[in-house]
Structures are given as structure tokens and as C-alpha cells.
C-alpha positions in Angstrom: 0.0 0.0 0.0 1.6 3.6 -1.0 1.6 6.4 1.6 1.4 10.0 0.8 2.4 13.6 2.1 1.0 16.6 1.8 3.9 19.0 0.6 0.8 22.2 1.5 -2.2 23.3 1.7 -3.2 27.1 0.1 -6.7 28.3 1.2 -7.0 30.7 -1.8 -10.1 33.2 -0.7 -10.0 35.2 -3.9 -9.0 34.0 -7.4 -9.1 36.0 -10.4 -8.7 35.5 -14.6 -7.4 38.0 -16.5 -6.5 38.2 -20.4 -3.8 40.0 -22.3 -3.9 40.5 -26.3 -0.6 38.5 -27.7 0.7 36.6 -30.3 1.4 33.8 -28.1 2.1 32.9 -24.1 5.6 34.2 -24.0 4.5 37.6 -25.4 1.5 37.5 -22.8 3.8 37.0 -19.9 6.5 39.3 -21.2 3.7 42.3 -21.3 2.5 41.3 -17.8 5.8 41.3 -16.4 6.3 44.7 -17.6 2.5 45.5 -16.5 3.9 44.6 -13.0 7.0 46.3 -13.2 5.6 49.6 -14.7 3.3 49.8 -12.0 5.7 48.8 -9.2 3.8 45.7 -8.5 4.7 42.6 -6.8 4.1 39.2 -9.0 0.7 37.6 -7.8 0.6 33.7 -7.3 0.3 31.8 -10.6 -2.4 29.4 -10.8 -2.5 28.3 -14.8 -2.4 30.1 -17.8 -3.6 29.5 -21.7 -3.1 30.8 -24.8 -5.9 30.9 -26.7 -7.0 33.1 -30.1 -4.8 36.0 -29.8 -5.3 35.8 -25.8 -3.1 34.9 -23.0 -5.3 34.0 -19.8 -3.8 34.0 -16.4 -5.6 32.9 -13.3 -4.0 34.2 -10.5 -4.1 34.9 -6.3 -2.5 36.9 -3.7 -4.1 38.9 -1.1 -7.3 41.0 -1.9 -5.7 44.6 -1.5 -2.9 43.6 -3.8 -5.3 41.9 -6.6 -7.2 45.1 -5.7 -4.6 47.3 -7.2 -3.6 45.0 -10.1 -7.0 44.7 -11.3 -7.3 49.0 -11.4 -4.1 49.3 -13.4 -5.3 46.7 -15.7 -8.0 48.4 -16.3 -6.7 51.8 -17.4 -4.2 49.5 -19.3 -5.1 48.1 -23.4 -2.8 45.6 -23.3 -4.2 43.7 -20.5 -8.0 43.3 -19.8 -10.0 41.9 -16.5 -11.9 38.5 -18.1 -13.7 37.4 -15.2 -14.4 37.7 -11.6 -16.0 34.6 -10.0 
């Protein structure tokens, strides 16, 4: 019979999705790193991401203020763009 370990547990109480316009993943991360750095951000927690059609999605955690603050810049920026909010 195996055993197991837990290596952690997260309790994640916000999760959000965002999309950036690219021509593939690299380019999406590449304009979200500069996104972060622009605004003097720190980098959230990385959950998954996709590239799909033209879009890089990114679902992502880290405490509400912070995800607070990303989410405004995002939304004053056109390369990125708030997808969905569960």
C-alpha cells in the first residue's frame, strides 16, 4: 500500500482571470511582467495560464488589497484586460 504527504495546503479566498492581447504565451507574460514592473507591482501567485486566439489568460491569487490594485491598473491598461471575476 503507498503512503502519501501533503507537501501544503493554500486556502485561496480570492481567485481572479485575467486576459492580455498577444501573439502567443511568451509575449502574454512578457507584457505582464512589464505591466507589474511599470506599476511597481509585486508578481501575484500563478495558478494556470492558456493561450488561446490572440489571448493569453492568467488565473492568479494573492491577497485582496494587492489583486485590488492590479485589477485598477489593468484596467486603465489596453494591453491587459479583467476577463472574469468569480
Amino acid at each position: 500500500m503507498e503512503s502519501g504527504k501533503v507537501l501544503a495546503v493554500n486556502s485561496m479566498a480570492r481567485i481572479e482571470h485575467v486576459e492580455i492581447d498577444s501573439a502567443d504565451l511568451n509575449q502574454g507574460f512578457e507584457k505582464f511582467a512589464q505591466h507589474l514592473k511599470q506599476n511597481g507591482l509585486p508578481w501575484p501567485q500563478l495558478l494556470a495560464s492558456a493561450f488561446t486566439a490572440g489571448k493569453t489568460r492568467i488565473m492568479m491569487t494573492c491577497d485582496s488589497e494587492s489583486l485590488d490594485t492590479l485589477l485598477r491598473t489593468l484596467e486603465g491598461a489596453k494591453t491587459c484586460a479583467n476577463s472574469a471575476r468569480p
